[in-house]
Every structure is written in structure tokens, then in C-alpha cells.
N, CA, C and O atoms as a GROMACS GRO file, in nm:
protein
  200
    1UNK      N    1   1.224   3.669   4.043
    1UNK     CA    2   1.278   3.798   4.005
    1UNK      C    3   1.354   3.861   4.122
    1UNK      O    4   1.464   3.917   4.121
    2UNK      N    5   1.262   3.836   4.234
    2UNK     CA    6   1.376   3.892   4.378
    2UNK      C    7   1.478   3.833   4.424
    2UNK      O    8   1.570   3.894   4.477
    3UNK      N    9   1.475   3.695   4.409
    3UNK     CA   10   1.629   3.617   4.385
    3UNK      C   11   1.720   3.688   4.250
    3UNK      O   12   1.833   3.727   4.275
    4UNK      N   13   1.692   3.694   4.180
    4UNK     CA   14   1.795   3.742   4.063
    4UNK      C   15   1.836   3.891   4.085
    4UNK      O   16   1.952   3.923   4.056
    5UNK      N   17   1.750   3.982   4.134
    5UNK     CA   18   1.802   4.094   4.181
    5UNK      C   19   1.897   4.104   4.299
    5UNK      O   20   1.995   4.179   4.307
    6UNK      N   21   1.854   4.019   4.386
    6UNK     CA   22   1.963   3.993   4.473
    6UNK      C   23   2.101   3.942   4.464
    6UNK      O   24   2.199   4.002   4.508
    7UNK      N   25   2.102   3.792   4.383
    7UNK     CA   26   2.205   3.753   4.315
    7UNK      C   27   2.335   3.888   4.234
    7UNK      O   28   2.458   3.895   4.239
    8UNK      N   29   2.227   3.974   4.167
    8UNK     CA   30   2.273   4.047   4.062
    8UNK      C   31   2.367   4.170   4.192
    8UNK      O   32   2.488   4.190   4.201
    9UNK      N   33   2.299   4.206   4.240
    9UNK     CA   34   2.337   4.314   4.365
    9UNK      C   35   2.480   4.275   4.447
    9UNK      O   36   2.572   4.354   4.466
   10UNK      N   37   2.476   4.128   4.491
   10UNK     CA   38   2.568   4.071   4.549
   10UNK      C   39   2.676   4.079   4.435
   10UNK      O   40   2.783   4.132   4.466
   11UNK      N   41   2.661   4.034   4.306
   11UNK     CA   42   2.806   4.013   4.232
   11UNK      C   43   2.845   4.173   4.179
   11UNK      O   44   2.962   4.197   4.150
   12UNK      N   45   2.771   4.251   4.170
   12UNK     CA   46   2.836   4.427   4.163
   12UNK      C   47   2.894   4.447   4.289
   12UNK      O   48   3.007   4.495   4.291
   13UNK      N   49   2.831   4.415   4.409
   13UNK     CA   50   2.872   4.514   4.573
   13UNK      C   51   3.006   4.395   4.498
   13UNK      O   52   3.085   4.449   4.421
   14UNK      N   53   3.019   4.282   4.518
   14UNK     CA   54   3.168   4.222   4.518
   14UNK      C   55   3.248   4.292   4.430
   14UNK      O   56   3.362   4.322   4.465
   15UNK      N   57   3.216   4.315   4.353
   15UNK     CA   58   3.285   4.358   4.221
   15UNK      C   59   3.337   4.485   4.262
   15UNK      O   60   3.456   4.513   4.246
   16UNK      N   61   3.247   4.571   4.318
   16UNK     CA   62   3.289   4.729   4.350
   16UNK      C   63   3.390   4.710   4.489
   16UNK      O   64   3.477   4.797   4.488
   17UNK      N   65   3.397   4.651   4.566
   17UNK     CA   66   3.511   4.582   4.643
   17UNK      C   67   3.622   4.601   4.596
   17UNK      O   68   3.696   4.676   4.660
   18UNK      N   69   3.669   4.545   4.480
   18UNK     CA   70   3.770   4.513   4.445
   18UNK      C   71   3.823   4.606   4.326
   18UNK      O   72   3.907   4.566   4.245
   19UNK      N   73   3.766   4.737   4.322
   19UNK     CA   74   3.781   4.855   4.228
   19UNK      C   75   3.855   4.995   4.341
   19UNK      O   76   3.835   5.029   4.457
   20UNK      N   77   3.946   5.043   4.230
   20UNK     CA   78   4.005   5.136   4.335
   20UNK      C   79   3.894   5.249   4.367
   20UNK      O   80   3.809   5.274   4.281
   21UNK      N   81   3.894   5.316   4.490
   21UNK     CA   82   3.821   5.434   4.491
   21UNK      C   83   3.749   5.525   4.344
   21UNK      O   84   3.636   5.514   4.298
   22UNK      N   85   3.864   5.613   4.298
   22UNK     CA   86   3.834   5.684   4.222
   22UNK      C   87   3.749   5.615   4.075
   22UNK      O   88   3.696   5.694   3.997
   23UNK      N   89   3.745   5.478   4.051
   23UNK     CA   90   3.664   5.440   3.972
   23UNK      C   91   3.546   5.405   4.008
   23UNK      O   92   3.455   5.433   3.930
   24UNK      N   93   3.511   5.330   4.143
   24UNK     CA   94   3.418   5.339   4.195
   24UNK      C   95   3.327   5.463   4.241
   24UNK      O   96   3.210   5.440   4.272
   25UNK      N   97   3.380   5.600   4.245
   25UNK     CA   98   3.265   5.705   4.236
   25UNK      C   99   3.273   5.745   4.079
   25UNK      O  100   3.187   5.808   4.017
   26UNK      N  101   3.359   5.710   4.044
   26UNK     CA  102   3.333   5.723   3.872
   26UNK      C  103   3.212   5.702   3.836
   26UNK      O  104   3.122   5.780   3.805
   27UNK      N  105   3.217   5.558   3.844
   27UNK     CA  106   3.087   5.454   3.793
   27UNK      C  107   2.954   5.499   3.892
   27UNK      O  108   2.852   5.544   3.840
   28UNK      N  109   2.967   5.483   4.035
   28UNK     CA  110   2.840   5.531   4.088
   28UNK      C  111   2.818   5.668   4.056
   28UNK      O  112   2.696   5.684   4.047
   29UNK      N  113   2.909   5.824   4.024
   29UNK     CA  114   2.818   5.897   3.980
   29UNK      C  115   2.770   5.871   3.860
   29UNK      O  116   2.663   5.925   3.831
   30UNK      N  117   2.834   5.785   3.765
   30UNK     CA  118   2.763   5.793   3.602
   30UNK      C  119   2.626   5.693   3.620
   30UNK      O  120   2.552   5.710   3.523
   31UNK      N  121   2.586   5.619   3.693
   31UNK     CA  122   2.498   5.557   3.781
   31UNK      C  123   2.351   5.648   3.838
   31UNK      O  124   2.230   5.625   3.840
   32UNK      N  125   2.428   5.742   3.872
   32UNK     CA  126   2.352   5.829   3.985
   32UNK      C  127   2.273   5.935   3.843
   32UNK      O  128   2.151   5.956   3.844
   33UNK      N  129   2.340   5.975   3.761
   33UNK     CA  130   2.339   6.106   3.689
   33UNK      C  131   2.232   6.021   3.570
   33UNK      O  132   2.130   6.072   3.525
   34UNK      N  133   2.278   5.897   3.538
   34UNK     CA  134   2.192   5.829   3.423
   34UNK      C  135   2.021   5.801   3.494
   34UNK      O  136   1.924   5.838   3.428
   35UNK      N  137   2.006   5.749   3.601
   35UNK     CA  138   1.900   5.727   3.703
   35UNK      C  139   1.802   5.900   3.710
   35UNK      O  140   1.684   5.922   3.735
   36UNK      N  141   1.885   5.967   3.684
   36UNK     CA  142   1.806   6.097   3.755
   36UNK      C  143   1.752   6.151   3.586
   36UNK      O  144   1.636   6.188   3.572
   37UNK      N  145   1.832   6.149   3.489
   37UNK     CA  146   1.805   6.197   3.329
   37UNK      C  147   1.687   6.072   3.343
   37UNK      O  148   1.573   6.115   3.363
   38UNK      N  149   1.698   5.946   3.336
   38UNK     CA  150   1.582   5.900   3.296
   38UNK      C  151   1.428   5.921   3.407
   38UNK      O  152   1.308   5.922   3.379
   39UNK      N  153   1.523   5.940   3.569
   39UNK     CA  154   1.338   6.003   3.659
   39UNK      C  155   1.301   6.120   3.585
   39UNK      O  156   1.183   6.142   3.559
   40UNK      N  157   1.402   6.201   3.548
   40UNK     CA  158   1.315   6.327   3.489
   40UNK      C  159   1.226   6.330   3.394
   40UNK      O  160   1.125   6.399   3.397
   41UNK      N  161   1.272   6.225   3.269
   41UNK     CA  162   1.228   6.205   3.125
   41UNK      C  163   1.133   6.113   3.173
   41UNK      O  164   1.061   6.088   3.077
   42UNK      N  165   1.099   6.058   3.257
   42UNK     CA  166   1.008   5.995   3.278
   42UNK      C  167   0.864   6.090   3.365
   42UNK      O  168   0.748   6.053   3.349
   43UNK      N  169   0.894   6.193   3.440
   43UNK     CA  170   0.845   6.268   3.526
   43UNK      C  171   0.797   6.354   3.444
   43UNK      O  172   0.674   6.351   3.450
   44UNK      N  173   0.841   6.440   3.361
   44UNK     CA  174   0.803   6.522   3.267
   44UNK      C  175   0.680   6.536   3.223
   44UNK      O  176   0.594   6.614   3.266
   45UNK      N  177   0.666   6.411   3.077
   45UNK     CA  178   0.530   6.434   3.036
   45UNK      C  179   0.435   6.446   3.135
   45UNK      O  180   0.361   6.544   3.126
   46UNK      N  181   0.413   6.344   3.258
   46UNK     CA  182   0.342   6.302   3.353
   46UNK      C  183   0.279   6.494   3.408
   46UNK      O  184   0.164   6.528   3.435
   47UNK      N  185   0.374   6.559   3.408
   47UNK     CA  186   0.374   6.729   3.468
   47UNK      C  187   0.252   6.782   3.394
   47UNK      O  188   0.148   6.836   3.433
   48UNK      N  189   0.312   6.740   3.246
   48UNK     CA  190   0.262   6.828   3.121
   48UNK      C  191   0.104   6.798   3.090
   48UNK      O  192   0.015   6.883   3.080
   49UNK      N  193   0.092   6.675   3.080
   49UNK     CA  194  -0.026   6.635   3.171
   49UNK      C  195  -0.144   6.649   3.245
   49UNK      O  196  -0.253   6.599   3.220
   50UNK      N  197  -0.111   6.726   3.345
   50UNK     CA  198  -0.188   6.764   3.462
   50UNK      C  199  -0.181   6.938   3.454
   50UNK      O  200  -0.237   7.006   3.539
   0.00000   0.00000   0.00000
């Protein structure tokens, strides 16, 4: 599994290489913004919870 994550990591960083700027923070904020909606929705009940 830590080989394939690695593998997987190496062919995006290449990939984002070869993307102009402005699409590359495109994609990493829609990246960034999808990561944080699902920590929250995941964080939530866990609150409600306790």
C-alpha cells in the first residue's frame, strides 16, 4: 500500500509539473477545500458526541 501511494504521488507531483500555474492552484485549492468539508463532516458527529 506504501509503494502504491508513493508510485501514485510521484505520477501527480509529475503531472502538476507540467500544468500552467493558474490550474495548478485551481486544482490544489479544490483539493484543499474538498479535504477540509470532508475533516469537518467527519469531526462533527464525533463533537456531538461528547
Amino acid at each position: 500500500m506504501l509503494l502504491f501511494a508513493l508510485v501514485l504521488l510521484g505520477v501527480l507531483a509529475g503531472a502538476a509539473v507540467h500544468t500552467s500555474m493558474p490550474v495548478f492552484l485551481l486544482a490544489a485549492g479544490a483539493i484543499a477545500a474538498w479535504l477540509l468539508l470532508f475533516g469537518a463532516r467527519e469531526h462533527l458527529p464525533r463533537l456531538r458526541r461528547h
